[in-house]
C-alpha positions, -999 to 999 in steps of 0.1 A, spaced: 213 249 425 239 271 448 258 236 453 262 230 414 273 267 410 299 266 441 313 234 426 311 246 389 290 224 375 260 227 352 228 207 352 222 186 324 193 191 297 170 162 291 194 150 259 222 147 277 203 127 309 191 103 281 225 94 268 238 88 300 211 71 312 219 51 284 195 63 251 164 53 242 167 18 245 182 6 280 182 -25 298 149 -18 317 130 -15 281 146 -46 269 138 -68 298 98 -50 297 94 -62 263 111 -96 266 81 -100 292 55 -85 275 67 -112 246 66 -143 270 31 -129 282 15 -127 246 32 -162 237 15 -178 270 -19 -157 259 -20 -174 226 -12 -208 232 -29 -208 267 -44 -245 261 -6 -257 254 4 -244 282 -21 -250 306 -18 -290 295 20 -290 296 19 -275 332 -9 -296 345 13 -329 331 42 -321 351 28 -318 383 8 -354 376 
């Protein structure tokens, strides 16, 4: 905390963090659900899958 004061600075409150840790939506939460998507599409067709990975290593 002495450094901030000596260089006059000011910490920032968790608002401020989140904005310029860009918001509520950043590129770490996109990429997460664009995972969590392929995971539940592979989950639900799992027989597709399974078959069409099988055939290509026939």
């Amino acid at each position: 905390m002495k450094n901030l004061e000596s260089l006059q600075l000011t910490e920032l409150d968790a608002r401020e963090v989140r904005g310029v840790e860009g918001g509520l939506l950043g590129w770490d939460d996109i990429l997460i659900a664009a995972v969590g998507a392929i995971v539940v599409e592979v989950v639900n067709n799992w027989d597709d899958f399974k078959d069409g990975f099988a055939s290509a290593f026939k």
